[in-house]
VEXKE-225876 format. One record per residue (C-alpha): residue in one letter; x, z, y. Coordinates in nm, 2 decimals, always signed. Example, Ala and Ser with C-alpha at 12.3 -4.5 7.8 and 13.67 -1.06 7.14 Angstrom:
// VEXKE-225876
  residu      xx      zz      yy
       a   +1.23   +0.78   -0.45
       s   +1.37   +0.71   -0.11
END
This chain:
// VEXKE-225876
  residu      xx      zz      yy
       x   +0.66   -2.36   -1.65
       x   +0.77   -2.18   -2.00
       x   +1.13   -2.17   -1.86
       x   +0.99   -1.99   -1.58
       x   +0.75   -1.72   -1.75
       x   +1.02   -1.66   -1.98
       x   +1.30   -1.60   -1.75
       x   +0.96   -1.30   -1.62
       x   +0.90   -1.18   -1.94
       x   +1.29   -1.13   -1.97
       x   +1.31   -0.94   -1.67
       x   +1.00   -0.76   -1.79
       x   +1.17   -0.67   -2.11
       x   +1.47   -0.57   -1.93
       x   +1.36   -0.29   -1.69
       x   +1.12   -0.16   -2.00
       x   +1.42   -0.13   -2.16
       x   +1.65   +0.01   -1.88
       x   +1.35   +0.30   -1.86
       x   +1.38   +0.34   -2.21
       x   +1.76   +0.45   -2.25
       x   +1.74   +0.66   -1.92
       x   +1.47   +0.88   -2.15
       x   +1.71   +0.83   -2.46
       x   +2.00   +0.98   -2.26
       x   +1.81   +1.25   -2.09
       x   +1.65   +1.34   -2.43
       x   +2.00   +1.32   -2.62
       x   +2.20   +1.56   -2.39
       x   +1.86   +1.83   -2.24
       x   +1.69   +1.86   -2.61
       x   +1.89   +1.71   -2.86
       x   +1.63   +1.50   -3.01
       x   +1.34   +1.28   -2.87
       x   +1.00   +1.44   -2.89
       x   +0.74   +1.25   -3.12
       x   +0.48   +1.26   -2.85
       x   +0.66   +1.18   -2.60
       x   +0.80   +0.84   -2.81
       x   +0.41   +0.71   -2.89
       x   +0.30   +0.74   -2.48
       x   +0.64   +0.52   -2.36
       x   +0.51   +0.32   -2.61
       x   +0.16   +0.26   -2.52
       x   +0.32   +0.26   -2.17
       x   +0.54   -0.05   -2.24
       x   +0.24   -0.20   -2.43
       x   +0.04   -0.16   -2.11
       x   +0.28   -0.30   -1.86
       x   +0.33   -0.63   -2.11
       x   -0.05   -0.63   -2.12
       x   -0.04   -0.62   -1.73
       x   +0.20   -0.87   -1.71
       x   +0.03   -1.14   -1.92
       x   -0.31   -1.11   -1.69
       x   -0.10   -1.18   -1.40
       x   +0.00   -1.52   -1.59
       x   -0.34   -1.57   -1.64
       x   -0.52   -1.51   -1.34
       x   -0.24   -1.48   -1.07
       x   +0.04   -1.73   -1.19
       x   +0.19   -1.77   -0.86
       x   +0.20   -1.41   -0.77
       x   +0.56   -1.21   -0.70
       x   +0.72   -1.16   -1.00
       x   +0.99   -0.94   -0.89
       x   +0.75   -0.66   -0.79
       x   +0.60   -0.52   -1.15
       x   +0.98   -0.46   -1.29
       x   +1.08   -0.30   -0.99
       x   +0.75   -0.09   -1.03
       x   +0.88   -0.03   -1.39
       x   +1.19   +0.10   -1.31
       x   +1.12   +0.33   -1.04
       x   +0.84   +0.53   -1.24
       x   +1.07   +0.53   -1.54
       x   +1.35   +0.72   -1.34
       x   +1.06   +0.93   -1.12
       x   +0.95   +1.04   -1.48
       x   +1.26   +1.04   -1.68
       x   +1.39   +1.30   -1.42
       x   +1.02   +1.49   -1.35
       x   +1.07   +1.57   -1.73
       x   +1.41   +1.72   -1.74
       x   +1.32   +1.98   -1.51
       x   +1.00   +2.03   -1.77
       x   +1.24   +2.07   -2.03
       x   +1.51   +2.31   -1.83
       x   +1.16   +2.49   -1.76
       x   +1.08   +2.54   -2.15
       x   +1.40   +2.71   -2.19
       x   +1.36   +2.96   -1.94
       x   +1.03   +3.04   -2.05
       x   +0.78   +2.87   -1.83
       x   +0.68   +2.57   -1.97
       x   +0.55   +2.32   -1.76
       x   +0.42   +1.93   -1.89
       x   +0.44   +1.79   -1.58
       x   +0.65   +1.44   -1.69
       x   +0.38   +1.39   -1.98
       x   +0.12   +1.42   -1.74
       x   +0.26   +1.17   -1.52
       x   +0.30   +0.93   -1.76
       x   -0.05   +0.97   -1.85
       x   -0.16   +0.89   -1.48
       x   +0.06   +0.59   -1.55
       x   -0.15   +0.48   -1.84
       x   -0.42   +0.53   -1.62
       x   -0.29   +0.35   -1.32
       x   -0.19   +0.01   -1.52
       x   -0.55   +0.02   -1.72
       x   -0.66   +0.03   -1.33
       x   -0.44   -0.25   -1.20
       x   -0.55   -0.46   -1.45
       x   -0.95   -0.44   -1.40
       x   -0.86   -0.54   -1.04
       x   -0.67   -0.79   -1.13
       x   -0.97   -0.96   -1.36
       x   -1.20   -0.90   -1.10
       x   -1.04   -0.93   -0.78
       x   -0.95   -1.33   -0.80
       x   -0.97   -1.35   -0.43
       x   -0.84   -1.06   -0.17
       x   -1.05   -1.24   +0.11
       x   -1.35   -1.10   -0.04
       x   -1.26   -0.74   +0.08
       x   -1.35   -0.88   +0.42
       x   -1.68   -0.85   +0.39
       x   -1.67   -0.50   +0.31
       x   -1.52   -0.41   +0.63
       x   -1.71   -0.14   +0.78
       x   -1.78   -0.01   +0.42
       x   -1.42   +0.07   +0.37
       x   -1.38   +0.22   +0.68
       x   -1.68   +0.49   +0.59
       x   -1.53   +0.53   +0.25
       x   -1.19   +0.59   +0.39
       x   -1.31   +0.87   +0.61
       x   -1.48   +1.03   +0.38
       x   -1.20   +0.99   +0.15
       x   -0.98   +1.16   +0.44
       x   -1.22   +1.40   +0.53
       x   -1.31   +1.52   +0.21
       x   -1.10   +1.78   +0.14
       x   -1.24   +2.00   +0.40
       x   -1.53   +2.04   +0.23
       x   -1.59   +2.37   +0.10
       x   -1.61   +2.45   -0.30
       x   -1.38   +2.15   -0.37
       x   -1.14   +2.11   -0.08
       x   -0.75   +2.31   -0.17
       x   -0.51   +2.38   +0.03
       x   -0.17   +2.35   -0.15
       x   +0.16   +2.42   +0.05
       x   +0.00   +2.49   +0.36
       x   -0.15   +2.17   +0.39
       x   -0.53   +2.12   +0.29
       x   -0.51   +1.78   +0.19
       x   -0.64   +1.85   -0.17
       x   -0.99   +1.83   -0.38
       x   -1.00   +1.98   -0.77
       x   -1.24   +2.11   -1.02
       x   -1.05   +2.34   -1.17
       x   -0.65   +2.33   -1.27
       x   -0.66   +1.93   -1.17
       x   -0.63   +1.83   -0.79
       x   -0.66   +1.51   -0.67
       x   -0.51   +1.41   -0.30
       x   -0.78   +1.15   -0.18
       x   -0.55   +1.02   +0.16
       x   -0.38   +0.84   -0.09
       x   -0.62   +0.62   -0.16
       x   -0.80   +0.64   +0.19
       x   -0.53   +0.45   +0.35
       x   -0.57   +0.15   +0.10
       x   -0.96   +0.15   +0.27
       x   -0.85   +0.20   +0.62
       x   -0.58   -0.10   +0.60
       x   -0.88   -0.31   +0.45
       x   -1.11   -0.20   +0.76
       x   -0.77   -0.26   +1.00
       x   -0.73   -0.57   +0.87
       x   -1.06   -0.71   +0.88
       x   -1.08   -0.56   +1.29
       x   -0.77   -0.68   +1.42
       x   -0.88   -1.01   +1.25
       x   -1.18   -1.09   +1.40
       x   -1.07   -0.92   +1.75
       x   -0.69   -1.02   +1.81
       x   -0.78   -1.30   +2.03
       x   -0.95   -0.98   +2.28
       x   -0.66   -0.79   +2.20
       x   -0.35   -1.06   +2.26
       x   -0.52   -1.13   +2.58
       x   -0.23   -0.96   +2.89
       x   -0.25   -0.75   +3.16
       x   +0.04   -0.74   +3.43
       x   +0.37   -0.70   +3.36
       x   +0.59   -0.41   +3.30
       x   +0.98   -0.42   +3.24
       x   +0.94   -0.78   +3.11
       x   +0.67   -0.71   +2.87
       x   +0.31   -0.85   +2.88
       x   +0.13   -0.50   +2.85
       x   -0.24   -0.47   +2.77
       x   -0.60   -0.48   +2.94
       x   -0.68   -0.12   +3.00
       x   -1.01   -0.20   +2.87
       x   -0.86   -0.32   +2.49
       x   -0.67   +0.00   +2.49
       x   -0.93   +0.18   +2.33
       x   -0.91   +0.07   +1.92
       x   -0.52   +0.26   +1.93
       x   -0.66   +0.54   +2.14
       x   -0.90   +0.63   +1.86
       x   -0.66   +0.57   +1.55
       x   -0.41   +0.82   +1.76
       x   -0.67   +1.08   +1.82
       x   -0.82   +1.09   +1.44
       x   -0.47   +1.08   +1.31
       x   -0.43   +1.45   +1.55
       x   -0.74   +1.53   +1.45
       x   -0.61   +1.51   +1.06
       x   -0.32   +1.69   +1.21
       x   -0.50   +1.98   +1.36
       x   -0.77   +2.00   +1.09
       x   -0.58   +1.94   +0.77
       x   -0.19   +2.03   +0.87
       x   -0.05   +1.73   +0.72
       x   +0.17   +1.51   +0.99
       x   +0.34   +1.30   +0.75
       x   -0.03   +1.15   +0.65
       x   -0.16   +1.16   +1.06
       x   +0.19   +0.93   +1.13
       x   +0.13   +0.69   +0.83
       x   -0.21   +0.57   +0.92
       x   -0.09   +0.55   +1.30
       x   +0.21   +0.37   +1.22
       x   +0.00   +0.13   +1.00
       x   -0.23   +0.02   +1.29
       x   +0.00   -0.03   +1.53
       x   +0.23   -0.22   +1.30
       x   -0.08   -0.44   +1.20
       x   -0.19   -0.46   +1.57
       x   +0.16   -0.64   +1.65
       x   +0.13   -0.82   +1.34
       x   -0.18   -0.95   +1.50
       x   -0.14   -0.99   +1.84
       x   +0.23   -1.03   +1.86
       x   +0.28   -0.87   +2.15
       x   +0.60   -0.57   +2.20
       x   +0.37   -0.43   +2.47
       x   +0.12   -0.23   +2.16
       x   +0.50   -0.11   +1.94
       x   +0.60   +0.04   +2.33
       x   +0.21   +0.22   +2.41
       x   +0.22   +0.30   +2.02
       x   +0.58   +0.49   +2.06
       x   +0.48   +0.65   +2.42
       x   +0.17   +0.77   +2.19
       x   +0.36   +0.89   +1.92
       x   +0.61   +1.07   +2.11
       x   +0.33   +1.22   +2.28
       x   +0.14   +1.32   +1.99
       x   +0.49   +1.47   +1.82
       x   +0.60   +1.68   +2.10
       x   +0.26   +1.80   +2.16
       x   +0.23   +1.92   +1.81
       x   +0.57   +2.05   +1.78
       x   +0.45   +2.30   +2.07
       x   +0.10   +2.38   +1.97
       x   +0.14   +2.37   +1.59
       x   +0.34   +2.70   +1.40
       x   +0.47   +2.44   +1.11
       x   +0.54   +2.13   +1.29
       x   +0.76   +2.35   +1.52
       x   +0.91   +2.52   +1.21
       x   +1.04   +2.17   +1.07
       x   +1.15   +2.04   +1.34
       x   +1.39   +2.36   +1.39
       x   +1.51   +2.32   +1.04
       x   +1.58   +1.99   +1.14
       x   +1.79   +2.06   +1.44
       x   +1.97   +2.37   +1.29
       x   +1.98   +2.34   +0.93
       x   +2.28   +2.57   +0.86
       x   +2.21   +2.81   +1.06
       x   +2.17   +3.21   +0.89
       x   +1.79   +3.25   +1.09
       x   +1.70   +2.92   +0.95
       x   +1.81   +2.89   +0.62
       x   +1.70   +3.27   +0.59
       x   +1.36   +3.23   +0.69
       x   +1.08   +3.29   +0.40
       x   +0.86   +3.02   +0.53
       x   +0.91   +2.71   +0.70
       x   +1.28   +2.76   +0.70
       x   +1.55   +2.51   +0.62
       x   +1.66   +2.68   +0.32
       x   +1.51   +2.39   +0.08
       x   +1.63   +2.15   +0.30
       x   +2.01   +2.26   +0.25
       x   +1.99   +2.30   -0.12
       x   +1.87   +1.91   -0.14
       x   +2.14   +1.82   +0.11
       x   +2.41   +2.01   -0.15
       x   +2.25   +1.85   -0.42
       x   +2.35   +1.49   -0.28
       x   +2.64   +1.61   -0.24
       x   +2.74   +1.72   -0.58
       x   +2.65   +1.39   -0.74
       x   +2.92   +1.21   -0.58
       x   +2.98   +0.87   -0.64
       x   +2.81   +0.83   -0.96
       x   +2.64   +1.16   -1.02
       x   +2.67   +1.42   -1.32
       x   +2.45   +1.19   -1.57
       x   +2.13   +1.24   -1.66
       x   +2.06   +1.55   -1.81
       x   +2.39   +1.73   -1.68
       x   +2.28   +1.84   -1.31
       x   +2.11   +2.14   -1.19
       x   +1.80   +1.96   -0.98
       x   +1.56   +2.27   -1.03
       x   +1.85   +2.48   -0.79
       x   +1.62   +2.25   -0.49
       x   +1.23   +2.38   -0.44
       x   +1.00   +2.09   -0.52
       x   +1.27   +1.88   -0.65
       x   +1.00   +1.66   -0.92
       x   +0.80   +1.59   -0.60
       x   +0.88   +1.62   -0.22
       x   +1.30   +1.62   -0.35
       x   +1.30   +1.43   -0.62
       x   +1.55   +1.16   -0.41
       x   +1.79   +1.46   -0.46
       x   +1.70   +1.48   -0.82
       x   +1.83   +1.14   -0.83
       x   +2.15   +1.20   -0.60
       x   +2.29   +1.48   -0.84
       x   +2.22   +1.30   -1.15
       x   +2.32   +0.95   -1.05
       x   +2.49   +0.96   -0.72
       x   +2.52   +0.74   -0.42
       x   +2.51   +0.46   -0.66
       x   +2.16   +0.53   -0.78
       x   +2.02   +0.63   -0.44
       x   +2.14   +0.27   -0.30
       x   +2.00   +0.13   -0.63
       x   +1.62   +0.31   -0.55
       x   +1.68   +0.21   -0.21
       x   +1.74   -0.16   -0.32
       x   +1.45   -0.16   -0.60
       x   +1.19   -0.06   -0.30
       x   +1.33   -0.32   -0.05
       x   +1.25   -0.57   -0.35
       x   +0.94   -0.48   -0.30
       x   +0.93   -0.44   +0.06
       x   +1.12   -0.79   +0.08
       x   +0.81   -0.94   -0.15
       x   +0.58   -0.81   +0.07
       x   +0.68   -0.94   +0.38
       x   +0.75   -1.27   +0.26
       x   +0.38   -1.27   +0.14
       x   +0.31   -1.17   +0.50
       x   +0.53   -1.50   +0.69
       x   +0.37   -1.74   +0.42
       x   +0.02   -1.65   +0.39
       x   -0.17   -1.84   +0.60
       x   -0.50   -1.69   +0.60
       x   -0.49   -1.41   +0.93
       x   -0.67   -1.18   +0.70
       x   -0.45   -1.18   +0.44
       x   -0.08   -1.22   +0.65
       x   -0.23   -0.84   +0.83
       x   -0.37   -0.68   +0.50
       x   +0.01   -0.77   +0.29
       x   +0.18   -0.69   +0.60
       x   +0.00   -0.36   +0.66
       x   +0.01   -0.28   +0.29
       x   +0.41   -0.29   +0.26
       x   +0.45   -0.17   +0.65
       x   +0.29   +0.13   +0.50
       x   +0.49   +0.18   +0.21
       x   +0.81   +0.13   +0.39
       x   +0.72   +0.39   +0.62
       x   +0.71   +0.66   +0.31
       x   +1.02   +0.57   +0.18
       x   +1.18   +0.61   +0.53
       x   +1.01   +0.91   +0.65
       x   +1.12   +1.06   +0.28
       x   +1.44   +0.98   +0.25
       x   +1.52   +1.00   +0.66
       x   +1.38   +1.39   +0.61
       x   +1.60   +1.47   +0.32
       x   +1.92   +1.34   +0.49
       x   +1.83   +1.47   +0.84
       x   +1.78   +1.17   +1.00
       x   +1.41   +1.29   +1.08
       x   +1.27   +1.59   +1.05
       x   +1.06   +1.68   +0.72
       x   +0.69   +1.54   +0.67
       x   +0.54   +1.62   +0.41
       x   +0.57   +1.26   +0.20
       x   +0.62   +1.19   -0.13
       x   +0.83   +0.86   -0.24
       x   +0.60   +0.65   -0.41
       x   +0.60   +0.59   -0.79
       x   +0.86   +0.82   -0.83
       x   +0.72   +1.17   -0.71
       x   +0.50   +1.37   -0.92
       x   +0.14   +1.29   -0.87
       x   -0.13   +1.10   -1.01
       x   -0.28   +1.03   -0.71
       x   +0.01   +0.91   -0.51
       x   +0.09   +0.72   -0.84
       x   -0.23   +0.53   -0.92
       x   -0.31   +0.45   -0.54
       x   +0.06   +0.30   -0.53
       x   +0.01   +0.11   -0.81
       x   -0.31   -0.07   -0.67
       x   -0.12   -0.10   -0.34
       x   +0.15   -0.34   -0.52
       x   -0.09   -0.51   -0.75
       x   -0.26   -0.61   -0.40
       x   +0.06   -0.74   -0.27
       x   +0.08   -0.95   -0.57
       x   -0.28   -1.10   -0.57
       x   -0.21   -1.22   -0.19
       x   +0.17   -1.38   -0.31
       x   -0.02   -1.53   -0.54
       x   -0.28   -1.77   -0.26
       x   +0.08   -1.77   -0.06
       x   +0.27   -1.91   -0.34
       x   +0.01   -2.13   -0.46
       x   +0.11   -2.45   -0.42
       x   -0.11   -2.71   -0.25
       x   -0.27   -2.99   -0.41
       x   -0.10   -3.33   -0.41
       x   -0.22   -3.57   -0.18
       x   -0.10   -3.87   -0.27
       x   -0.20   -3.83   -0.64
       x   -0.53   -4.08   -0.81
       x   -0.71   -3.78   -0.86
       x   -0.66   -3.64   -0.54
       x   -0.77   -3.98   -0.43
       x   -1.08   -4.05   -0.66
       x   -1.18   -3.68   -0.58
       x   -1.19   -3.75   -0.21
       x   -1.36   -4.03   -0.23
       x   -1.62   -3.92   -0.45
       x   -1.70   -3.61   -0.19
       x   -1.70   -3.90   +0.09
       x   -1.97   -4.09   -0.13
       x   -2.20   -3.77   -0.17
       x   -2.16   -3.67   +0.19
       x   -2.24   -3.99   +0.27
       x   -2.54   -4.00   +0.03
       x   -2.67   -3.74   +0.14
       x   -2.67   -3.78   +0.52
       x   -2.84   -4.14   +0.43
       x   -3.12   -3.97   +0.28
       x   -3.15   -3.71   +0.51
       x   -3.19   -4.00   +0.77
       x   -3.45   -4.18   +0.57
       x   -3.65   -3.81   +0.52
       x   -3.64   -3.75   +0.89
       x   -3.72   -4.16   +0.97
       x   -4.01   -4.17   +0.74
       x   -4.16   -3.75   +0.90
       x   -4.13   -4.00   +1.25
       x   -4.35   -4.26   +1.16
       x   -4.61   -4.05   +0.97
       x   -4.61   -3.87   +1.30
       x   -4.62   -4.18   +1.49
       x   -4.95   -4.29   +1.30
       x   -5.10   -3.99   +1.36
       x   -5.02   -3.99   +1.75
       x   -5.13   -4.22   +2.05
       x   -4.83   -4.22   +2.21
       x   -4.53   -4.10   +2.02
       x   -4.21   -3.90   +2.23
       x   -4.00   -4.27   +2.23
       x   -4.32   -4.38   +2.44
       x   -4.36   -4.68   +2.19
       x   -4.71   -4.81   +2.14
       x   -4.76   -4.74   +1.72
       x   -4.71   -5.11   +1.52
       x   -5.12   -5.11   +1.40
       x   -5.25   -5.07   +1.78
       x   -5.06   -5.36   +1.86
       x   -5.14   -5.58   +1.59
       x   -5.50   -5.44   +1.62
       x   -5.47   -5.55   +2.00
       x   -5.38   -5.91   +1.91
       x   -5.62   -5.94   +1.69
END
């Protein structure tokens, strides 16, 4: 066992210290020195994610390993690269603190993961909180339409604040509504596996258990008509009817979910101004009305897509691009942030970091054996590979644009902490997957079993001799008793 949490605190130590010389280098060649303040927060940082790391050992010993450095590594870069625009910023003459403040969230968002991970020893007991999560999530979702605190940023009100500082609560909504899915599909996937007739060689249906997607697909439209955000109104569709597979394992739901979703998206291509607008930028990126259009145009789209391209193979190094040329490029395009600066060989290596953690997940998913838990991971990291795709997919027009950010990469706090909790999640449930079950053949084992037997055992005896000795006192105090015996006294009494 030391061999083993020494080979993790290696690995630990590693991508702490791979996060490290990516801030050296960026530092060295965009200021020339490395900023005091910025030196004590990594610091505290590192501190934190050591901390983190040795009340995993403590309390979740069997839980994935490989996810918390790939974590590490992927909010290094997202940050490393979120403050060189900062600093290109500074010497133009509009300062902005944007990587320090996401760093801070970081702080925040380990201190977080940690309390859960001290207080959360079992994930099974968010199952009992079913329904409450699902009120929380709504209001969580809903929330930003309220007036006085609701923003709307981008075109999109998907925003609360008090003040300069906005908070995006669908972040963490969808950590409540995958609680509430979960919990549902659990206790009604026998009602939903149940088949209809057949169509094209799939099992489809009952029409009457249609109605659980039908009502997911209409509040996801209704986020899309009331807040204008379709990359959050496709995640949480996508993330029931991946869990409602999960759970039924029938094709039949992924084939009503896509007639759904193609529905949904052509009807809101028509009837929505800035759905329509993307999905033109999509199909005609380079064209003079498109990339000349003030709004909604694919102007920011083409400067990302050049971006890529002049990183090459191995990109200009960090600190040597021009990734403030793209609009949004330390949030919506920061995967072209990391294209110019470190090429096709640092996209594949994101890419590869977050199928670690994709990989983790599902493997969680195939060996937990508790239902709740196997639709809770596998709706977690469904979710999360649905971001990364709809991201990177938009930025390389595969899809059109959404709206998503990647996770712990983007600038955000919110998209930052709730992403951190999702993966700390994902490694509580590894951890009753991994945990390895108790040896049967051992004395213990034995003497333990036995001595359960004996109490058991005990216990029903005395139970017996409760309930015989109630039966005679009511025997004495009856004539004729329900076994239609005559009582012991009025016999003897009789002979007598």
């Amino acid at each position: 066992m030391i061999a083993i949490r020494l080979r993790r605190i290696g690995l630990l130590l590693f991508s702490l210290l791979v996060g490290f010389i990516g801030f050296f280098q960026m530092f060295a060649r965009s200021a020339g020195r490395f900023p005091g303040d910025y030196a004590a927060l990594l610091a505290v940082t590192a501190a934190l994610f050591i901390a983190l790391w040795v009340l995993l050992e403590i309390f979740q010993p069997y839980g994935s390993q490989a996810i918390l450095p790939s974590i590490v590594i992927l909010s290094s870069l997202g940050i490393t690269l979120i403050t060189r625009i900062d600093l290109r910023n500074a010497r133009i003459g509009q300062p902005t603190r944007v990587g320090f403040t996401q760093l801070i969230w970081l702080c925040l968002a380990l201190v977080l993961c940690g309390l859960l991970v001290v207080l959360l020893r079992d994930y099974r007991l968010l199952r009992r909180f079913s329904y409450v999560s699902m009120v929380v999530g709504l209001v969580l979702l809903l929330s930003p339409m309220l007036p006085g605190i609701g923003r709307e940023i981008g075109g999109a009100r998907i925003w609360i604040g008090v003040g300069s500082h906005t908070l995006q609560p669908g972040e963490f909504a969808k950590l409540f509504l995958a609680f509430f899915f979960a919990a549902y599909l659990f206790d009604h996937r026998d009602q939903l596996a149940v088949g209809g007739k057949k169509v094209l060689g799939m099992r489809m249906p009952r029409i009457k258990d249609l109605g659980p997607i039908i009502i997911v697909w209409l509040i996801s439209l209704a986020v899309l008509v009331i807040q204008h955000d379709l990359g959050t109104s496709l995640m949480y569709f996508a993330m029931f009817v991946s869990m409602l597979y999960v759970a039924t394992g029938r094709t039949s739901w992924i084939a009503i979910g896509s007639v759904f979703f193609v529905i949904g998206a052509v009807a809101a291509s028509m009837i929505f101004a800035h759905v329509g607008a993307r999905v033109d930028a999509w199909l005609h990126p380079f064209s003079d009305a498109e990339f000349s259009k003030a709004f909604g145009g694919s102007g920011q789209l083409v400067r990302g897509i050049f971006g890529l391209a002049a990183g090459g193979l191995t990109g200009t190094g960090l600190g040597q691009g021009r990734p403030w040329i793209t609009p949004l490029a330390n949030s919506d395009f920061i995967y072209t942030s990391v294209g110019e600066e470190l090429g096709l060989s640092g996209l594949l290596v994101v890419l590869a970091l977050y199928l670690v953690i994709v990989a983790s997940g599902m493997i969680t998913a195939m060996k937990i054996k508790d239902g709740f838990g196997k639709l809770l991971a596998s709706g977690l990291v469904f979710t999360m590979a649905f971001q990364v795709f709809t991201v990177v997919g938009g930025i390389t027009l595969v899809i059109p644009l959404t709206g998503l950010t990647m996770p712990y990469m983007a600038a955000g706090g919110s998209s930052l902490v709730a992403n951190c909790i999702l993966a700390v999640l994902l490694i509580i449930i590894s951890n009753a997957a991994n945990k390895p079950a108790p040896e049967v053949s051992s004395d213990t084992f034995k003497y333990e079993a036995l001595a359960v037997l004996r109490q058991q055992e005990t216990s029903k005896r005395s139970g017996q001799d409760d309930s015989d000795h109630n039966d005679s006192d009511q025997d004495e105090e009856t004539d004729l008793p329900a076994t239609g015996r005559i009582p012991a006294r009025q016999v003897r009494g009789g002979g007598q």
